[in-house]
N, C-alpha and C positions, 0 to 999 in steps of 0.2 A: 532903400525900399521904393523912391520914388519912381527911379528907373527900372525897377520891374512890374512896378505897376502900370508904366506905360505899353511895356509888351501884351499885356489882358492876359495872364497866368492860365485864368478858369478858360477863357475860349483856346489856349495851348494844349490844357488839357482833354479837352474835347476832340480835337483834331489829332491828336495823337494817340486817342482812344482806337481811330480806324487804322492806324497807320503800323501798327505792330502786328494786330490779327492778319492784316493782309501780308504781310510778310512772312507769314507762316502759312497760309494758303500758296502764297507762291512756291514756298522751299517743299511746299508737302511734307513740313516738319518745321521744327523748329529750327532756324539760321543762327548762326554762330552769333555768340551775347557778345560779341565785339559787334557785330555788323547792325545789330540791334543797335546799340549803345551811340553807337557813330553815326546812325540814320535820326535816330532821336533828337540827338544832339544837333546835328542840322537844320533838321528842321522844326526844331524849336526856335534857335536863330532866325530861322527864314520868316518864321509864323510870328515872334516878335518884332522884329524889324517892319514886318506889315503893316501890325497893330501901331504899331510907337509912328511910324509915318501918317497912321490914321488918326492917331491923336491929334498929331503936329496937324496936320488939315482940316480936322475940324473943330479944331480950340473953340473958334465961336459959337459954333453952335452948342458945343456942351458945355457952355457957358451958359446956356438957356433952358436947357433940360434937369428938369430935379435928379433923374436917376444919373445925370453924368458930370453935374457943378463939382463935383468932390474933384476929377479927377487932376494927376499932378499938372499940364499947361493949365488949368483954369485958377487954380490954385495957386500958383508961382512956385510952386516948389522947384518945376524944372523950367527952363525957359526954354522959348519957342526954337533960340540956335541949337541949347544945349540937344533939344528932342530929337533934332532933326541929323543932327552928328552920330547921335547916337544908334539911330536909325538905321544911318547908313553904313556904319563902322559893321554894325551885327549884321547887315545884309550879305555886305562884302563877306567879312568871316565864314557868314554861312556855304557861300560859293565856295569858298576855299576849301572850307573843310567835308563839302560833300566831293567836289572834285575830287580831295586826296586823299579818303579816308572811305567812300566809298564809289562813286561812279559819275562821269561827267553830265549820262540822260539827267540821272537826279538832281544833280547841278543846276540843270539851265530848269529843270522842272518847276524846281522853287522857285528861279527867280523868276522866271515866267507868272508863277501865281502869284508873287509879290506883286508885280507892274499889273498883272489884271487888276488885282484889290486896288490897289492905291489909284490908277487912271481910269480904270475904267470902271468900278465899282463906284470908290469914293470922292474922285472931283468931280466924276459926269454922271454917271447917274443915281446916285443917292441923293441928291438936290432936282433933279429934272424929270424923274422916271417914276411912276410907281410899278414898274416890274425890276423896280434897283435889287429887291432882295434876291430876285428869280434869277435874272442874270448873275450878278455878285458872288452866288452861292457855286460859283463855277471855282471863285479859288479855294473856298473853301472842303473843295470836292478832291484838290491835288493830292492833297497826303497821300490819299490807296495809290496815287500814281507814281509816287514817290515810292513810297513804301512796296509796289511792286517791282519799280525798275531795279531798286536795291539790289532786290534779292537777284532778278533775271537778266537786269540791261538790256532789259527790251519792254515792251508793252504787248497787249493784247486785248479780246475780247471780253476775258474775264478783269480785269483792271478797270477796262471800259464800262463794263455792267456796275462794279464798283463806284466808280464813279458816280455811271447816273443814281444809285442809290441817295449817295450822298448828297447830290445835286435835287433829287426832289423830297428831299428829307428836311432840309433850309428852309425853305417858306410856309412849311406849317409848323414847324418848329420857330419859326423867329416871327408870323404872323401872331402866333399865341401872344406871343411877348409882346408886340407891338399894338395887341389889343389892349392891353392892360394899361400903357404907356399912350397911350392915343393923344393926351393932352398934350405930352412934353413935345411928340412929333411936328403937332400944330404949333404950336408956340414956337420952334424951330424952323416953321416952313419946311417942313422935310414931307416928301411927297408918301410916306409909306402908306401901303394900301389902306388899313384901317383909319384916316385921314382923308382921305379923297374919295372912299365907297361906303356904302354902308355897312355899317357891321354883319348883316347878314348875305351881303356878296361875296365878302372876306373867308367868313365861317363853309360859306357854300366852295369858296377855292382852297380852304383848307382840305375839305372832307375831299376834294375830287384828288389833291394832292397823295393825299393819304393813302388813297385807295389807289393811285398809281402808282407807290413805290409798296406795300405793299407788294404789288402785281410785282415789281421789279426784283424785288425781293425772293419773291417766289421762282421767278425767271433763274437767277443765278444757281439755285440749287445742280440745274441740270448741266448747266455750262459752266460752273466750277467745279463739278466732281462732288458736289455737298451729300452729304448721309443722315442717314433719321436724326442726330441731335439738332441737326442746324433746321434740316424742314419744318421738325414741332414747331422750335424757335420761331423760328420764321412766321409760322400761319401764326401761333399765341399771341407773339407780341403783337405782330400786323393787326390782329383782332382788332387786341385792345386796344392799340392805337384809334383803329377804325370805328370803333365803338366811341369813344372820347372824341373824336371830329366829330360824331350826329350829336355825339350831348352838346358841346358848344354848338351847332345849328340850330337846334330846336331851343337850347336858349346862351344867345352869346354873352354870356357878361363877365366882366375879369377875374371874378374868381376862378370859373368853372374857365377859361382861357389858361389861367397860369396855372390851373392844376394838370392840364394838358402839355404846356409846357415846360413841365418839370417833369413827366415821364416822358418826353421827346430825347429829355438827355438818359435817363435808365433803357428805353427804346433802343438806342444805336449803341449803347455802350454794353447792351447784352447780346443786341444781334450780333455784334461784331467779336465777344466772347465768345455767343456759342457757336461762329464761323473758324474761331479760330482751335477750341474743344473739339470740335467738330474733327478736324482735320488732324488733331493729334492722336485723338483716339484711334481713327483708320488708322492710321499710320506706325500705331503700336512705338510712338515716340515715349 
């Protein structure tokens, strides 16, 4: 259990939330439960092998954080060679088995987000930056790119829009969290915004976030072909979301923070539902 706690499970699961609806926007149906099953499986590999190298990198510091002293390097349950083996055994695999099971784009796709997260995310700017999350949230944006080239073996504009979904959906989704956590950051030296601004700069780059992907949100309707399930979708959740940014504004504190960031994850994991509903129903799948 110790080595799959290293992969972060909960954040695999989150990433793979977008990574199947979009695969069904692309097929404009549903794609064969083998190609599913095989893109999954990849890039879960890819998304653990990320995580488990981010462990291995930042042992020390969650060594100094309450929310992260548990995990296995700080704990010895696995050691620092073991992590890092391991790390790299599921990277590789991951390549492999996208390469052969379903497309080479998605291959280098992954690993491409793997080296963003681990060099440019987490050795350089997660200690140096406080737009480490803004940037970073870029690998975390790959899956729909993954999850489209699967289906298509190619890319486009709609993938793209997908993305930037995803991409500014990150920082007020992980700002929440890091308000809440604000201590453990300090105590880490770790530059995250809620650390180095005031709470209400934060709250104020939440809400302008929010209300950009929103927008973006809305944007994709017409340039992926979306129909009345997904628009409702779309403006209701947007709403609420948008609604819960002005309440953390007008009063930031962590409870009303993490009650935000708890429908950040119901947020994408319904929009991406009813993108993916959406798209079955046309389609009389």
């Amino acid at each position: 259990m110790a080595f799959v706690a290293l992969t972060k499970p909960r954040i695999i699961e989150l990433l793979l939330v977008s990574t199947v609806p979009t695969m069904v926007v692309a097929d404009h149906g549903v794609p064969s439960i083998w190609l599913i099953i095989a893109t999954v499986i990849g890039g879960t590999l890819a998304a653990g092998g990320a995580n488990a190298y981010n462990m291995y990198i930042d042992r020390d510091i969650d060594a100094l954080m309450e929310r992260t002293k548990n995990r296995p390097l700080v704990t010895g349950e696995v050691s620092p060679r073991e992590a890092l083996v391991f790390a790299t055994a599921i990277e590789i695999a991951s390549f492999v088995w996208l390469w052969g099971f379903v497309n080479l784009l998605s291959a280098v796709l992954a690993v491409a987000a793997t080296l963003f997260y681990v060099f440019i995310y987490t050795v350089w700017l997660k200690r140096t930056s406080k737009s480490n999350i803004v940037i970073g949230g870029a690998a975390g944006a790959a899956p729909v790119l993954i999850g489209w080239s699967a289906v298509t073996n190619s890319l486009g504009w709609e993938p793209i829009l997908l993305f930037a979904i995803i991409f500014y959906w990150t920082p007020p989704h992980f700002w929440a969290l890091a308000i809440r956590y604000r201590d453990d950051y300090a105590a880490a030296d770790v530059p995250m915004l809620p650390v180095v601004e005031s709470i209400r700069t934060v709250a104020t780059r939440i809400l302008i976030y929010t209300v950009a992907l929103w927008a973006l949100t809305l944007a994709f309707a017409p340039v992926g072909g979306m129909g009345v399930i997904y628009i409702v979708s779309a403006v209701v959740l947007g709403g609420i979301f948008t609604a819960m940014a002005v309440q953390v504004l007008r009063n930031p504190e962590p409870k009303l923070a993490m009650k935000m960031f708890g429908y950040s994850i119901s947020y994408i994991t319904l929009l991406f539902g009813a993108m993916a509903l959406d798209e079955i129903v046309r389609n009389g799948v």
